[in-house]
C-alpha positions, 0 to 999 in steps of 0.5 A: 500500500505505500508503495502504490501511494508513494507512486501516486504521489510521485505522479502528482509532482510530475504532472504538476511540474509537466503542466506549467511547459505545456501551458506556456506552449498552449500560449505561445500557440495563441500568438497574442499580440497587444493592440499598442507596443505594451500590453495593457494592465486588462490584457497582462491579467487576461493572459495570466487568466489564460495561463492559469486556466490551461494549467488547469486542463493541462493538469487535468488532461495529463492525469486523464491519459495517465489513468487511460494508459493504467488502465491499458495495461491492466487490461492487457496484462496476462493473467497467471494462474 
């Protein structure tokens, strides 16, 4: 049981660190550009809003394909009996 939990736990601090590099692809990919030479204070805290929402679906998206894949293996894993 610790081991399985140490894991998980090993997991969570992966995605986590994994998820920040994949946001900033994600808003980078957007090419957002100010309408003047500098972003204005409305569209700073706009594109931090924008960061922290592709955070979030990064996270939660990385932890999606990580249970699909578990659950890949389980299910072509050979039983022995």
């Amino acid at each position: 049981m610790k081991k399985i939990v140490a894991r998980e736990f090993l997991w969570f601090f992966i995605i986590l660190v994994l998820s920040a590099p994949l946001a900033f692809i994600f808003i980078n990919a957007l090419e957002l550009v100010a309408e003047g030479d500098f972003f204005t204070d409305n569209e700073l805290n706009f594109i931090a809003e924008l960061f922290l929402l592709s955070y979030l679906i990064c996270f939660v998206g990385l932890y999606i394909m990580r249970f699909v894949v578990l659950a890949i293996q389980v299910i072509s894993a050979k039983e022995t009996k």
